[in-house]
ROSE-4610 file (N, C-alpha, C; in Angstrom, 1 decimal, always signed):
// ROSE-4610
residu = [X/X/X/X/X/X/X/X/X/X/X/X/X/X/X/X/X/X/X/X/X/X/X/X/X/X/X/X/X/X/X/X/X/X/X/X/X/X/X/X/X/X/X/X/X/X/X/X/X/X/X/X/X/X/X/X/X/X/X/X/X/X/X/X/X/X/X/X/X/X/X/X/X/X/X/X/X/X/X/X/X/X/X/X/X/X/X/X/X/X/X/X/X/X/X/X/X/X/X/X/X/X/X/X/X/X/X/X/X/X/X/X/X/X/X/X/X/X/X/X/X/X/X/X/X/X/X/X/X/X/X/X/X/X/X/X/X/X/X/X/X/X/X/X/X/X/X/X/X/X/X/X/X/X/X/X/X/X/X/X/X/X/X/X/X/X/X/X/X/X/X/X/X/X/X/X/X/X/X/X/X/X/X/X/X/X/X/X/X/X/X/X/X/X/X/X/X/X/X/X/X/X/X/X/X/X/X/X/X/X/X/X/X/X/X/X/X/X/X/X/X/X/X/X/X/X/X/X/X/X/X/X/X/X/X/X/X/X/X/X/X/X/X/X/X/X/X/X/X/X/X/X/X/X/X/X/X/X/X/X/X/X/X/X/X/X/X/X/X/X/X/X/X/X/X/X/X/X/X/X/X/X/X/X/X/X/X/X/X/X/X/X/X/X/X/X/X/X/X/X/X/X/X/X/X/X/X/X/X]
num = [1/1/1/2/2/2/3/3/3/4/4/4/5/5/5/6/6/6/7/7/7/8/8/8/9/9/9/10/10/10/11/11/11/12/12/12/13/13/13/14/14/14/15/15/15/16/16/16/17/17/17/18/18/18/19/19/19/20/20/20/21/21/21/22/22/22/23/23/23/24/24/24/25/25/25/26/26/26/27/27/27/28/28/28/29/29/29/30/30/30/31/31/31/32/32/32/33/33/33/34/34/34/35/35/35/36/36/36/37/37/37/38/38/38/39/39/39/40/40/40/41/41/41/42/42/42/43/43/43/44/44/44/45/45/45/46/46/46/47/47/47/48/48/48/49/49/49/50/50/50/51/51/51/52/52/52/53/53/53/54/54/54/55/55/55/56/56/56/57/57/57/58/58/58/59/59/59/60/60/60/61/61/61/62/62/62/63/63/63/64/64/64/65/65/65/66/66/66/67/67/67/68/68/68/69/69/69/70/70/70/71/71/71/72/72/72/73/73/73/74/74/74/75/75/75/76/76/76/77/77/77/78/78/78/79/79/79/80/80/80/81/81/81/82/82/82/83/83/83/84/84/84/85/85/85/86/86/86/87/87/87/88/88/88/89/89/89/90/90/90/91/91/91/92/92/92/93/93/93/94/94/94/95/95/95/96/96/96/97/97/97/98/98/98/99/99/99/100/100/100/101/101/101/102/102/102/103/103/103]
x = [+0.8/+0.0/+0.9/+0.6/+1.3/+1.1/+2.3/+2.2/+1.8/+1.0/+0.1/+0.7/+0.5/+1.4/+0.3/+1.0/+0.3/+0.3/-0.3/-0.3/-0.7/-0.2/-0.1/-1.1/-2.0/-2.8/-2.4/-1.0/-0.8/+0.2/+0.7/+1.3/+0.1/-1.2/-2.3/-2.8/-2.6/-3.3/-2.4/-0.9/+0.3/+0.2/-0.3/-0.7/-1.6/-3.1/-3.9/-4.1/-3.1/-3.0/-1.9/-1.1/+0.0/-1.0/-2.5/-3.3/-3.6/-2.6/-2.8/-4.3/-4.3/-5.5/-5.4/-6.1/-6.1/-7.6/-7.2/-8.6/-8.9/-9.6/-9.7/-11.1/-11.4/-12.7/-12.7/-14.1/-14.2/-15.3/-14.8/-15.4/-16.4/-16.4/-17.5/-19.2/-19.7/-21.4/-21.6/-22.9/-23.2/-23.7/-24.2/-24.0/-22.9/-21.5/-20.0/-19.9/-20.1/-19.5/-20.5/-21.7/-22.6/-21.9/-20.8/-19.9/-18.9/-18.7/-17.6/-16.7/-16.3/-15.6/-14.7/-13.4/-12.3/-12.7/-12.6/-13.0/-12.6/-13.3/-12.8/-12.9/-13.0/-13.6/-14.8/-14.7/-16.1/-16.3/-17.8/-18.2/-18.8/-17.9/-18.3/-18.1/-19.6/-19.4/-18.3/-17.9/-17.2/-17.8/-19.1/-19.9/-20.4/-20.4/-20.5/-19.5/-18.4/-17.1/-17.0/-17.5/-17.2/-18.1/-19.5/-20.1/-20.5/-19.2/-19.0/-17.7/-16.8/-15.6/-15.0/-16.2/-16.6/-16.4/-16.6/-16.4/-14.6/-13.9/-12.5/-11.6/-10.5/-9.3/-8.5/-7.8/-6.6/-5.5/-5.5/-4.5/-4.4/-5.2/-5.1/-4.7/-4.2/-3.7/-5.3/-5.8/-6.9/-6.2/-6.8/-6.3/-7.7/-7.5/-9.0/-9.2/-9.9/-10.1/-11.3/-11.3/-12.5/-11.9/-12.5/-12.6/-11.0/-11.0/-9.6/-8.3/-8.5/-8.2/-8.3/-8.9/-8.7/-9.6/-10.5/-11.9/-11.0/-10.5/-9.8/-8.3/-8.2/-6.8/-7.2/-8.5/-9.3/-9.2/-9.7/-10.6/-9.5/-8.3/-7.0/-6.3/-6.2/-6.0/-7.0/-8.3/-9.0/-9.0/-8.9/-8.5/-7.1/-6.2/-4.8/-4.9/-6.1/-5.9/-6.7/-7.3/-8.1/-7.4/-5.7/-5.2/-5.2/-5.8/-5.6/-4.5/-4.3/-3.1/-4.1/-3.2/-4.0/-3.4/-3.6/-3.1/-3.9/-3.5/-4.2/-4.2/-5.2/-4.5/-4.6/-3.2/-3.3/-3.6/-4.6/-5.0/-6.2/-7.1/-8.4/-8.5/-9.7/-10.4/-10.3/-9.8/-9.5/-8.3/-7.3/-6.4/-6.2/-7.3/-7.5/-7.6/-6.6/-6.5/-7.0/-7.2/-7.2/-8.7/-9.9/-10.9/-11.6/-12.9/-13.7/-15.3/-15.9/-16.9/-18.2/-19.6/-20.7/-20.9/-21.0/-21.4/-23.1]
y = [-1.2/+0.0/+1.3/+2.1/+3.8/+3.8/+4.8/+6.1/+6.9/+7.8/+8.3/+9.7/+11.2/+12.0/+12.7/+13.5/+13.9/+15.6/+16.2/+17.9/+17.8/+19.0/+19.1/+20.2/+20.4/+21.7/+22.9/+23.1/+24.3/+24.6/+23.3/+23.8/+24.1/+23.4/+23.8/+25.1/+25.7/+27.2/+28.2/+27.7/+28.8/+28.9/+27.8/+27.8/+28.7/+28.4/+29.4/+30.4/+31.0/+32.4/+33.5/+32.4/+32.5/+32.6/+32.6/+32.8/+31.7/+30.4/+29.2/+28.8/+28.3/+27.7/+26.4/+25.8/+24.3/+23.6/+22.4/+21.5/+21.1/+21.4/+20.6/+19.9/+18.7/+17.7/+17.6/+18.1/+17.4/+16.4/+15.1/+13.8/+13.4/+14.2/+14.2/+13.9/+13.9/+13.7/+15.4/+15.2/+16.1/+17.1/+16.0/+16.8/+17.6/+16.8/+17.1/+18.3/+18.2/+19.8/+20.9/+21.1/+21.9/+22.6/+22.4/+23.2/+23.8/+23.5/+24.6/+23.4/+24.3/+23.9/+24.7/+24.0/+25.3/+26.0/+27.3/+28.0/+27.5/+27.3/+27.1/+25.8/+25.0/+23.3/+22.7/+21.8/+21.1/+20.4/+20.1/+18.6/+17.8/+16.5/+15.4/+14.4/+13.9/+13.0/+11.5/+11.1/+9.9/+8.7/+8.5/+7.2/+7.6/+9.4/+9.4/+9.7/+9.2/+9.4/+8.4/+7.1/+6.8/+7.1/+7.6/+8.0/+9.1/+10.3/+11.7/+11.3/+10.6/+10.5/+11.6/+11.7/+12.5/+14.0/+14.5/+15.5/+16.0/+14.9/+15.4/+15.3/+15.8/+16.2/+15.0/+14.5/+13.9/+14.8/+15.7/+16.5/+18.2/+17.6/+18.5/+17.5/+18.0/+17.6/+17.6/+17.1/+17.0/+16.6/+18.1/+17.7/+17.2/+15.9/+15.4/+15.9/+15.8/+16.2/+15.7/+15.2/+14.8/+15.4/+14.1/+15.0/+14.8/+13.4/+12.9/+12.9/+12.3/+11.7/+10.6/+9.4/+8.2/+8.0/+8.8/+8.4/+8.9/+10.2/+11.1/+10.0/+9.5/+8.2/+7.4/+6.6/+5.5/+6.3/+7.6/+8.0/+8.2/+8.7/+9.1/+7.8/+6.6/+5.4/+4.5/+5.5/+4.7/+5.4/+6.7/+7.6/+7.6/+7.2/+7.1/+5.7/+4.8/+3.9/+4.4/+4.9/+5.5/+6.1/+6.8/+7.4/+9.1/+9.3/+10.7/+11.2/+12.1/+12.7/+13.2/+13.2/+13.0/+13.4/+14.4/+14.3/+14.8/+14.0/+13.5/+14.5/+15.2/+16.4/+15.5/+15.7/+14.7/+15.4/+14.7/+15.0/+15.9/+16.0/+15.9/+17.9/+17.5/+19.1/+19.1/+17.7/+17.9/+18.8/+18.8/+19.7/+21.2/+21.2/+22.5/+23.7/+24.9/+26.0/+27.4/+26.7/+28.1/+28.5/+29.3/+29.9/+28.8/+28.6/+27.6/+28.5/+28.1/+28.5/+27.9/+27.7/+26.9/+27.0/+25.7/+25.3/+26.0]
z = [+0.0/+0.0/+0.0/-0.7/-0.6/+0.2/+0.6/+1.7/+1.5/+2.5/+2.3/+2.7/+1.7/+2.0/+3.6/+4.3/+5.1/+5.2/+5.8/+5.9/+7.3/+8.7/+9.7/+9.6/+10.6/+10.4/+11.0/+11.2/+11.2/+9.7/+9.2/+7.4/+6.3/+7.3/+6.3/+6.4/+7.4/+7.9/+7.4/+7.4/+7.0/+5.4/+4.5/+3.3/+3.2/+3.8/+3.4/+3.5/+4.9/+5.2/+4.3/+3.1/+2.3/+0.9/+0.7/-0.1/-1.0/-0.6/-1.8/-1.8/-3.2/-3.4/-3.5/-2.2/-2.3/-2.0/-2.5/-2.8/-1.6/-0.6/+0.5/+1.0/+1.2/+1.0/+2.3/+3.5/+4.0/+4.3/+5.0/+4.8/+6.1/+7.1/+8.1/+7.3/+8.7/+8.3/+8.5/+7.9/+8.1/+9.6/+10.4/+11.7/+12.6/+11.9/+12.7/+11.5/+10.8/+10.2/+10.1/+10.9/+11.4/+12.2/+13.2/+14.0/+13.8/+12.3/+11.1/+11.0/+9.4/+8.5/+8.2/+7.5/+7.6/+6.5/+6.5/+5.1/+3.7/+2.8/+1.3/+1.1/+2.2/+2.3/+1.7/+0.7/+0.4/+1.0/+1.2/+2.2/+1.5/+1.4/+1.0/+1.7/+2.3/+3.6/+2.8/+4.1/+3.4/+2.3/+3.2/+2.2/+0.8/+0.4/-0.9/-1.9/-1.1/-2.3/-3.4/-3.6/-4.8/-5.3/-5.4/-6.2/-6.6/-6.3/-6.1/-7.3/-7.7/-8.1/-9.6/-10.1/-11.1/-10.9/-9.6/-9.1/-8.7/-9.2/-8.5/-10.2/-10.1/-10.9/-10.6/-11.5/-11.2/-11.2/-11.8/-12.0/-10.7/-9.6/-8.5/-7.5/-6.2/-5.2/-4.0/-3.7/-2.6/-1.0/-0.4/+1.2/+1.7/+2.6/+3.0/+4.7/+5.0/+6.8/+7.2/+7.9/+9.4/+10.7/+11.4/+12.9/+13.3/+13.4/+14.2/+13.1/+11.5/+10.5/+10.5/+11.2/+10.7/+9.6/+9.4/+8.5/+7.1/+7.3/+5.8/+5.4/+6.3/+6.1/+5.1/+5.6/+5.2/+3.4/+3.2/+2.0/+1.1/+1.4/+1.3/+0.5/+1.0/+0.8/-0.9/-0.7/-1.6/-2.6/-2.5/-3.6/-4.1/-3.6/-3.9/-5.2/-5.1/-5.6/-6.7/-6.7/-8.0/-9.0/-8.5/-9.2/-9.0/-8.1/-7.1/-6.3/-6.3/-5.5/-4.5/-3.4/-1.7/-0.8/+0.3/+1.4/+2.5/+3.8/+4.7/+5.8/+6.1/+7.3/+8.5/+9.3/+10.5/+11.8/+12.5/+13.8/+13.5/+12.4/+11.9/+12.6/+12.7/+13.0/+14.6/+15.0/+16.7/+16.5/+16.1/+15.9/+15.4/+14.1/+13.8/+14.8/+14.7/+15.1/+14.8/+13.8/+12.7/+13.3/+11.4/+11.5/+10.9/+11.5/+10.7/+10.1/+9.6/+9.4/+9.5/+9.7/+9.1/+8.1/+7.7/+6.1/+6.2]
């Protein structure tokens, strides 16, 4: 199995506060991201990613996020096999510092 690249959420926040534009999916339900979302984030619960697949680029980088990351790991892993570039923010939105927003 790949390795799976990973992003720290404070290299993710220094990115977006540096103005990059990045793809960032998050894979929560819909109740867990009712208490924010990092700005600029799509929500795409986990169970509808393969039938969302149509919706992504191979040729972009996608950072995934949940709560902890084990769920964005899992997605990270199945999308890598699809032929996606992927990375995994680790220690999920329990880590996040930054600004969130409601979807």
């Amino acid at each position: 199995m790949n390795k799976i690249e990973t992003i720290s959420p404070q290299e993710l926040q220094k990115k977006l506060e540096a103005g990059e534009k990045l793809e960032m999916v998050d894979v929560r339900e819909h109740d867990e991201v009712a208490f924010g979302m990092i700005p600029g984030a799509k929500h795409i619960p986990m169970g509808e990613i393969p039938e969302r697949l149509n919706e992504f680029d191979k040729d972009k980088e996608y950072i995934f996020i949940c709560r902890s990351s084990a769920r964005s790991g899992n997605v990270c892993h199945f999308m890598n096999q699809q032929g996606f570039k992927v990375r995994n923010m680790i220690g999920g939105m329990m880590s996040w510092s930054g600004e969130t927003k409601r979807p």
